[in-house]
N, C-alpha and C positions, 0 to 999 in steps of 0.2 A: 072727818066723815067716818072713816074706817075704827076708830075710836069711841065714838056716838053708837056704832052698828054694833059693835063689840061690846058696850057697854049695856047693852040689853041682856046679853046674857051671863054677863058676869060684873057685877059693883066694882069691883076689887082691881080693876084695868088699870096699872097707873098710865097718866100721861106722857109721851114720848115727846119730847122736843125735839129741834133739829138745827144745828147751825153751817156753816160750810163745809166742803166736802175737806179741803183743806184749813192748815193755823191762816185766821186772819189775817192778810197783807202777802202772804206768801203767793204770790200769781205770775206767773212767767212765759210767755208762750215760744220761749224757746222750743221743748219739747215736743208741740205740735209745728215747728219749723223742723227742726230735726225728723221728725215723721214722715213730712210731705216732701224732703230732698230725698229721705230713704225708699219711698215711693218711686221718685222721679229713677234713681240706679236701681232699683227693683226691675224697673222697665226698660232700662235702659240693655239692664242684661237678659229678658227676657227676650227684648227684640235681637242680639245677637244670638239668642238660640233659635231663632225663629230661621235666620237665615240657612240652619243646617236643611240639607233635603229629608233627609233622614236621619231620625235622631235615634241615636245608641240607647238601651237600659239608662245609663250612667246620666247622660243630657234630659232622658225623661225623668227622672228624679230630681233633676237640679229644676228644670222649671218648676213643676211642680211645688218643691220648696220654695223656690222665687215668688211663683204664684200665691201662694200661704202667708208668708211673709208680707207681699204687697198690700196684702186684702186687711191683713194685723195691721198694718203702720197704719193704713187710710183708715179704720178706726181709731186708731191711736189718735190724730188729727181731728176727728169728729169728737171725740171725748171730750179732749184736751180743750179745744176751744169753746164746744158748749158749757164745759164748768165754767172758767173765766166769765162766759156770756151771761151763766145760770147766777153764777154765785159773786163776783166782783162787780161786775157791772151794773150801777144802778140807775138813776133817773139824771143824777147831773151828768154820766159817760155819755147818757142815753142823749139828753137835751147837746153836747159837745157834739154827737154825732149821729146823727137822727137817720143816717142809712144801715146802723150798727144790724137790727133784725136783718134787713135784707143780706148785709153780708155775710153773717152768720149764718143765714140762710141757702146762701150761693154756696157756703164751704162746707156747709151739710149735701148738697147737690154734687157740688164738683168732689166730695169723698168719695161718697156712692156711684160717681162716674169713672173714678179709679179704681174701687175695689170691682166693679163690674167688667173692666175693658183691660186690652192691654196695650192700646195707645198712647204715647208718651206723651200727646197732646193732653193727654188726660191731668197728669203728671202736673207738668208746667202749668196748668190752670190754677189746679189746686194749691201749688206754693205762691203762686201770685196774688192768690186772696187769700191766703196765708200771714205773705208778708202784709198785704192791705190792713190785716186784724193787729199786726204785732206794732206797727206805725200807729195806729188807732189808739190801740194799748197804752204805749209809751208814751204817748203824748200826753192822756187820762191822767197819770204817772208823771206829769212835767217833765220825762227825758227826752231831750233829742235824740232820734234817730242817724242813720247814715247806710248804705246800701255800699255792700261789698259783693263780688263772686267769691265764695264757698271754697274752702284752701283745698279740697277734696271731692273726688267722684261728686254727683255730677257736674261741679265746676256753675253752678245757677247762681245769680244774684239772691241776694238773702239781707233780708233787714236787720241789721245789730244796733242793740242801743248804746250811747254814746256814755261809759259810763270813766266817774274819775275825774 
């Protein structure tokens, strides 16, 4: 369309193609898991500064950065899994899994309910349908999955695929 409209006023437009955001085959949703557990210890140390009555220069500064940081990863998360959604996923994922919009949907939601709040419920939402995306994933992919707790801060179950 923007190409059509452009080309009224000038012949000479070449055409722009476009193919994945990343090299074909390359999809992994590690990185938006990684995002929504950084999320969850975002908030987790938010909430222990929360507890101060009074917070020093030095503690206002550290939320603040927590704060910033949290609101970055729950984009990171929304990014990460719209491409896969946008760009991997086509009609046979779609017919495998025909709640795939909705939950892509819910993690478009439950992002934007952690970059907004600083509830850790928020948190724990968001990697739960996280994880729900990366099972989904894998399976698209023929790997079996398996559910482990996270060797590190916040210690959450988290979907790894079974690879090897």
């Amino acid at each position: 369309m923007i190409h059509s409209l452009l080309a009224k006023f000038d012949k000479n437009i070449p055409v722009a193609k476009a193919h994945c955001d990343i090299p074909c085959a390359i999809y992994d949703p590690s990185k938006a898991q990684i995002a929504a557990l950084s999320v969850i210890r975002f908030l987790d140390l938010i909430a222990e500064i929360a507890e101060s009555e009074q917070l020093s220069i030095a503690q206002q500064a550290k939320l603040s950065r927590l704060v910033r940081e949290k609101e970055i990863h729950a984009a990171i998360v929304k990014e990460e899994v719209r491409v896969i959604w946008g760009d991997y996923m086509k009609q046979p994922q779609f017919d495998a899994y025909p709640d795939m919009h909705t939950l892509v949907h819910s993690i478009m939601l439950a992002g934007g309910a952690a970059k907004q709040h600083v509830d850790v419920e928020n948190g724990h939402k968001l990697m739960s349908l996280v994880n729900e995306f990366a099972e989904a994933f894998w399976a698209t992919k023929g790997v079996e999955t398996y559910r482990a707790t996270c060797p590190y801060p916040p210690s959450v179950e988290t979907v790894y695929p079974k690879l090897g």
